[in-house]
C-alpha positions in Angstrom: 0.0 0.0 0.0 2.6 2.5 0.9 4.5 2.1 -2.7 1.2 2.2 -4.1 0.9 6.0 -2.6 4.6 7.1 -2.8 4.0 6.7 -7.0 0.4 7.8 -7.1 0.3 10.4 -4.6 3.0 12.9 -6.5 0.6 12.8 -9.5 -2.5 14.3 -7.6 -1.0 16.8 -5.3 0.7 15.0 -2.4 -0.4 13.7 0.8 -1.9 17.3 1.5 -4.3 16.1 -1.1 -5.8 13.2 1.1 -5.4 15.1 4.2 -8.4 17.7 2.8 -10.5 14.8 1.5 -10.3 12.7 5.0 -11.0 16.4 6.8 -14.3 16.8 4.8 -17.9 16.3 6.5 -19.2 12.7 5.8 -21.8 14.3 3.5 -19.4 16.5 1.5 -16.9 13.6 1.0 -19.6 11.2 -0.5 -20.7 14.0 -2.6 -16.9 13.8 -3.8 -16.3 10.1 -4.3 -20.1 9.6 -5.9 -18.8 11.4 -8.6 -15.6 9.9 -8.8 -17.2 6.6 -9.1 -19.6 7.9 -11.9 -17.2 9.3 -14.0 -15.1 5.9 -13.5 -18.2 3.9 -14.2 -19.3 6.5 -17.3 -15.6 5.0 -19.0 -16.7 1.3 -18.7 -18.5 -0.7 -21.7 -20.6 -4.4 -21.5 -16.8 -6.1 -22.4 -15.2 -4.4 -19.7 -17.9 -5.2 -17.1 -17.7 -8.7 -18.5 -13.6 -8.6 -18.2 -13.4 -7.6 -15.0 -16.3 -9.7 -13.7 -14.3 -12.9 -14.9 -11.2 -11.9 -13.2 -12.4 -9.7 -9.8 -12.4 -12.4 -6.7 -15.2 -10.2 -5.1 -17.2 -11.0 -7.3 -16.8 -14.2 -8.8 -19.6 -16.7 -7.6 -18.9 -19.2 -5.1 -17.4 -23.0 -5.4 -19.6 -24.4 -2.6 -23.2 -26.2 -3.8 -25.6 -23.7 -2.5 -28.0 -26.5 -2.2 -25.4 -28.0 1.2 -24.5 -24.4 2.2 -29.0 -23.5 2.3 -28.9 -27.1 4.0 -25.9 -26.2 6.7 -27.5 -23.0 7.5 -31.0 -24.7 7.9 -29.3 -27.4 10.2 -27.7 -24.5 12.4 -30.7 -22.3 12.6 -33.3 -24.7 13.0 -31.6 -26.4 16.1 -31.5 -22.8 18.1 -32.8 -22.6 21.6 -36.0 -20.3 21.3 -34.2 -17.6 23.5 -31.9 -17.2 20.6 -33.3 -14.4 18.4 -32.0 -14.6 14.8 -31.3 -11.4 13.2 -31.5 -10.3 9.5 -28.6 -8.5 9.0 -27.6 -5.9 6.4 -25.3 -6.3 4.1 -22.9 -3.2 5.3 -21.6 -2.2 8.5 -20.8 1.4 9.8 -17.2 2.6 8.3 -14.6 1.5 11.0 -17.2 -1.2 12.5 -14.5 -4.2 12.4 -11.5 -1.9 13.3 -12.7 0.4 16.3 -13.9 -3.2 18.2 -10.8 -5.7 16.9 -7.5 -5.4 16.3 -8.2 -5.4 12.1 -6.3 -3.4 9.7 -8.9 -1.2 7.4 -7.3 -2.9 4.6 -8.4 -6.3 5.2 -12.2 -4.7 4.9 -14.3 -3.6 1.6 -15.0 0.0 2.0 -17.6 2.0 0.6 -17.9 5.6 -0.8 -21.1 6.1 2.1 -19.1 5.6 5.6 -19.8 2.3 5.4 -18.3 -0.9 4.8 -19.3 -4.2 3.7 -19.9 -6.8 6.0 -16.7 -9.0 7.1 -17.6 -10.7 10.3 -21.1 -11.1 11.4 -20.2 -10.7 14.9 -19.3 -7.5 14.7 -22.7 -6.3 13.0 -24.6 -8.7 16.4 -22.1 -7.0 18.5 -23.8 -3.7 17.6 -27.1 -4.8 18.0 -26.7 -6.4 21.2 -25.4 -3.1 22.5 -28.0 -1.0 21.5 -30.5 -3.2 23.1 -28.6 -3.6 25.8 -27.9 0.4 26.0 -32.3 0.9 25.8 -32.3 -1.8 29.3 -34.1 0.6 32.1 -35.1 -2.0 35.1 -33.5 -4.1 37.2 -34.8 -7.4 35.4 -34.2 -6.1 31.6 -30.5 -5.3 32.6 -29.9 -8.9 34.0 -31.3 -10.5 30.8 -28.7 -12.0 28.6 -29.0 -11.0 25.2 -28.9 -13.8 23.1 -28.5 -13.3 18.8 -27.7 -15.8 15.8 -27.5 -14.8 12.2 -26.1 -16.5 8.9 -24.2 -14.4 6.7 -22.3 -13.4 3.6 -19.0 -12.0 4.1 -16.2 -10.0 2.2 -12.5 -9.6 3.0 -10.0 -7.8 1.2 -7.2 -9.7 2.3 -4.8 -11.5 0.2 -5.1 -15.3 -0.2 -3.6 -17.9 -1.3 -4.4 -18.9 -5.0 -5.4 -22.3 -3.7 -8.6 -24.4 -3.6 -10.2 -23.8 -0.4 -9.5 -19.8 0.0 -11.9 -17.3 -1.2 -12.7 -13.6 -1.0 -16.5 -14.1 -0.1 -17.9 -17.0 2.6 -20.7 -18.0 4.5 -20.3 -17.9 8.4 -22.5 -18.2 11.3 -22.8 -16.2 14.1 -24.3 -16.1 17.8 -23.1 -13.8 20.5 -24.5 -13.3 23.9 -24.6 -10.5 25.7 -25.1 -9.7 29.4 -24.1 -8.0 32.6 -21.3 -8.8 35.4 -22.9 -10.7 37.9 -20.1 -12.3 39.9 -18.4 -15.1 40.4 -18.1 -15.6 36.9 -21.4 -16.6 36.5 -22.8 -14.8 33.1 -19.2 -16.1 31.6 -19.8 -19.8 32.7 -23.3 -19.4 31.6 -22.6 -18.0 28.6 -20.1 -20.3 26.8 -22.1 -23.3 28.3 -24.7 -22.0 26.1 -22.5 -21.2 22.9 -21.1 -24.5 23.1 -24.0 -26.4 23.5 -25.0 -25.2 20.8 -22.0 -25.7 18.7 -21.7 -28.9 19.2 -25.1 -29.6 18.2 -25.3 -27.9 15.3 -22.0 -28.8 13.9 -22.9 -32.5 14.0 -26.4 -31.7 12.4 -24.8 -29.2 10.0 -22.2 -31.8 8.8 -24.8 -34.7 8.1 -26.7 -31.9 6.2 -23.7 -31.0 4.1 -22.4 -34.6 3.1 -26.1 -35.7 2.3 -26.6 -32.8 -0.1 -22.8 -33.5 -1.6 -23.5 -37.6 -1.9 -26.9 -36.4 -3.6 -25.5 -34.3 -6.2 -22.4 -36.9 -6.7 -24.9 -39.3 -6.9 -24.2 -41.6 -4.2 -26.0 -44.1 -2.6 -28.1 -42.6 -0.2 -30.2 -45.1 2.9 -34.0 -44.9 2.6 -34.1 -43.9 6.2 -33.1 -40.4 5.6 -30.6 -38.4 3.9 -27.9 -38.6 5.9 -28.1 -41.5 7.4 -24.7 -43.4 8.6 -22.8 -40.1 8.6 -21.5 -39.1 11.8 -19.6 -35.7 13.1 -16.7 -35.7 15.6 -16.6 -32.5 17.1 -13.7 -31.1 19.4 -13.6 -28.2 21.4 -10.7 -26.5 22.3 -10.2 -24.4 25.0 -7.5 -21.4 25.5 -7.6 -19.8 28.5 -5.8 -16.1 28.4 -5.7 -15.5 32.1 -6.2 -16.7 35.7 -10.4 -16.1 35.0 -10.0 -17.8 31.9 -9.2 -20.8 33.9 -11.5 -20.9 35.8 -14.2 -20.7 33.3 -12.8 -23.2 31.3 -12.6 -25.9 34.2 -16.0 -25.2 35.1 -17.7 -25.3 31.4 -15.2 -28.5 30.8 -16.5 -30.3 33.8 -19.9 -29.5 33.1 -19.4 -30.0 29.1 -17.7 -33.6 29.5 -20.4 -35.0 31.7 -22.7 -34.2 28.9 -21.0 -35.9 26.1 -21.3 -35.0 22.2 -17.6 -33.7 21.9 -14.4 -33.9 22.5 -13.1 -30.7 25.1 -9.3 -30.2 24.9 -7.4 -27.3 26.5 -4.8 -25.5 23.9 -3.0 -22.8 25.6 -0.2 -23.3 23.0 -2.7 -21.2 20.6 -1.4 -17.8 19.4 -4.4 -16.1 17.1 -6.6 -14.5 18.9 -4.6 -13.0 21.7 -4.9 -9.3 21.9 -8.5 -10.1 20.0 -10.3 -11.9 23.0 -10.3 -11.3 26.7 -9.9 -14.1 29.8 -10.7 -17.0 27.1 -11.3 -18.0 23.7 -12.0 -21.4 21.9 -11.9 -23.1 18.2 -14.6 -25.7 17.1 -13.0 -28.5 15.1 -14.4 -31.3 13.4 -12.2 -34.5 13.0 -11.5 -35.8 9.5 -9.0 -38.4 8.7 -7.8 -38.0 12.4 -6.7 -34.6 12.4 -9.0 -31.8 14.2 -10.3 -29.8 10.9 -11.1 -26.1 12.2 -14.8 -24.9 11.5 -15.2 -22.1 14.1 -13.9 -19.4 17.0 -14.9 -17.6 19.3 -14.0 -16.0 22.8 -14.8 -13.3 25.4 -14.4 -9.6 24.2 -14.7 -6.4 25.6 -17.0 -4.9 22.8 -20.1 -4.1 24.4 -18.5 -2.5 27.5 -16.7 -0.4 25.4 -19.9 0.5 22.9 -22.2 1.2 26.3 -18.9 3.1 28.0 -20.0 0.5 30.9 -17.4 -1.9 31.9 -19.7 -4.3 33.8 -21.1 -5.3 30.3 -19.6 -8.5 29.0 -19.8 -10.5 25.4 -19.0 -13.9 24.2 -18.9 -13.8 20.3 -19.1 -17.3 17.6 -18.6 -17.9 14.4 -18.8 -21.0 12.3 -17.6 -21.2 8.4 -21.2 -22.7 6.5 -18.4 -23.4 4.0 -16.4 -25.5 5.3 -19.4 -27.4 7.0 -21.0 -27.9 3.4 -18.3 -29.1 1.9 -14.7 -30.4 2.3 -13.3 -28.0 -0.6 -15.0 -24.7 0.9 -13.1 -22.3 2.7 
C-alpha cells in the first residue's frame, strides 16, 4: 500500500491532497467520491464489465453447492434454543465497525464511498445490535437478561489469499453472541459459553450430516431410505485457550460441566497464538475430526465490545462464528 501511494500520490497533489478529503464532512466527501465513481463507471463498456467480472475475486460466484450451504445453514438455525433471536442482518456495517472493536487493519475490509463498509464478520454487526439493546435496558430485570443473537451471513475480505482451492474472498459464516451484565463469580461467563457451546456442538454435528447428504446427492451416491444422511456421523472437538487466571476458571468449570454431557471432544490449547490481543480471559476453536486430524470450522472468545460501545465496563460479550463453507463441503473455505 505505501509504494502504491509514494508513486500515485505525487501525480495528484501530495499527501496534503488526502489530508483535505479525510478532513471533509461525511456528507461533502460522498458528494466527492459519488462522482468519482460515476465518471469511472461513465468510461466502462458491456466487455469491460464482462472482463473484470471474470477476473475480480469479489465478485466471482462461489465453489460451494448452494444446495449443502442453504442445508448447513437450515441445520444450524433450525436447532437454536428459542431464546436465541435470529437477526437479519444488512449487508454493510458502519465505516470502521471491524477496526474500532478488533485489532483489524482497514485494509483487510471492503470500504464503501457512504461511511460504510461491507460486512466482514457477522459478529461485529450482532455485536452492535446487542449493544444498542442492551444500552435501551431501564429496570433491574431487563438489565440482567442475557442478550442472546444468531445470524447466517455473507462476508467480504480484502485480504490477500492464497491462489489455492479452499481460500476465497466471499464465505458463509454463522454467528451467535450473547450478551449480558457482570454478575459475579463468573457466573454470566460460565453461563454463557455453556450455552454457545451447547450449541456448537449440536449444530456442527447436524450441519455436517446436512452437508455430506446434499454433496452424496449431487455426486450421486447411494443414499439409505431412512433419511438423507443417514450413517454419517460428526466428531466434534472443542478447544479451550484460556488467556488469564479467569479464563481458567471458566474453562474448568464449562469442561467439567461440558464432559459429563458428552457430544464432543473438550481439549485445552493454551499453545494457541491467534486471537490473543482479540479476546479477553478466554477464547476457543470448534473442530471437526476428519481423517484423524481436528479440521477447524469455528472461533470464538470473550471480548470487551459491548463494554466499550455502552462506555460500561460491567457489560460483558461472548462472540461465535462457524464457516457454513467448510461445513457444506470439504473443498470450501
Amino acid at each position: 500500500m505505501e509504494d502504491v501511494l509514494d508513486r500515485v500520490l505525487p501525480r495528484i497533489g501530495g499527501s496534503e491532497t488526502l489530508d483535505r478529503l479525510a478532513a471533509l464532512s461525511g456528507s461533502d466527501f460522498t458528494s466527492v467520491m459519488l462522482e468519482l465513481a460515476r465518471r469511472r463507471a461513465a468510461r466502462e463498456t458491456p466487455a469491460s464489465v464482462l472482463r473484470r467480472y471474470e477476473r475480480d475475486r469479489f465478485v466471482r460466484p462461489g465453489q460451494t453447492s448452494a444446495l449443502a450451504l442453504r442445508r448447513v445453514e437450515d441445520a444450524l438455525l433450525g436447532g437454536l434454543p428459542e431464546d436465541v433471536e435470529v437477526v437479519l442482518l444488512a449487508p454493510l456495517i458502519p465505516l470502521g465497525a471491524h477496526s474500532a472493536l478488533g485489532p483489524v487493519s482497514q485494509d483487510k475490509v471492503v470500504s464503501t464511498i457512504r461511511a460504510s463498509e461491507v460486512a466482514a464478520d457477522p459478529t461485529n454487526a450482532l455485536a452492535l445490535e446487542a449493544a444498542a439493546r442492551r444500552a435501551r435496558a431501564r429496570d433491574t430485570a431487563a438489565r440482567l437478561a442475557h442478550v442472546r443473537l444468531a445470524a447466517v451471513q455473507r462476508v467480504v475480505r480484502a485480504q490477500q489469499l492464497p491462489d489455492a482451492p479452499g481460500f476465497f474472498a466471499h464465505f458463509g459464516l454463522f454467528a451467535m453472541v450473547t450478551a449480558g451484565r457482570d454478575t459475579g463469580s463468573l457466573g454470566f461467563e460460565r453461563s454463557a459459553l455453556a450455552g454457545q457451546l451447547r450449541i456448537a456442538i449440536r449444530g456442527v454435528a447436524r450441519a455436517m450430516v446436512a452437508g455430506e447428504a446434499v454433496g452424496m446427492s449431487e455426486a450421486g451416491g447411494a443414499m439409505r431410505s431412512g433419511g438423507a444422511g443417514e450413517g454419517i456421523r460428526a466428531e466434534v472437538q472443542i478447544a479451550l485457550t484460556p488467556l488469564s487466571e479467569r479464563g481458567e476458571r471458566i474453562a474448568t468449570a464449562v469442561t467439567a460441566g461440558l464432559g459429563a454431557e458428552g457430544g464432543a471432544e473438550i481439549v485445552t490449547d493454551r499453545e494457541r497464538q491467534a486471537g490473543r490481543g482479540y479476546y479477553r480471559d478466554l477464547c476457543f476453536k470448534v473442530n471437526v475430526r476428519a481423517g484423524g486430524r481436528p479440521r477447524e470450522i469455528g472461533d470464538g472468545g470473550f471480548t470487551d465490545w459491548t463494554a466499550r460501545l455502552t462506555a460500561n465496563a460491567k457489560e460483558r460479550l461472548l462472540i461465535c462464528g462457524l464457516s457454513t463453507d467448510r461445513l457444506a463441503g470439504p473443498q470450501a473455505g
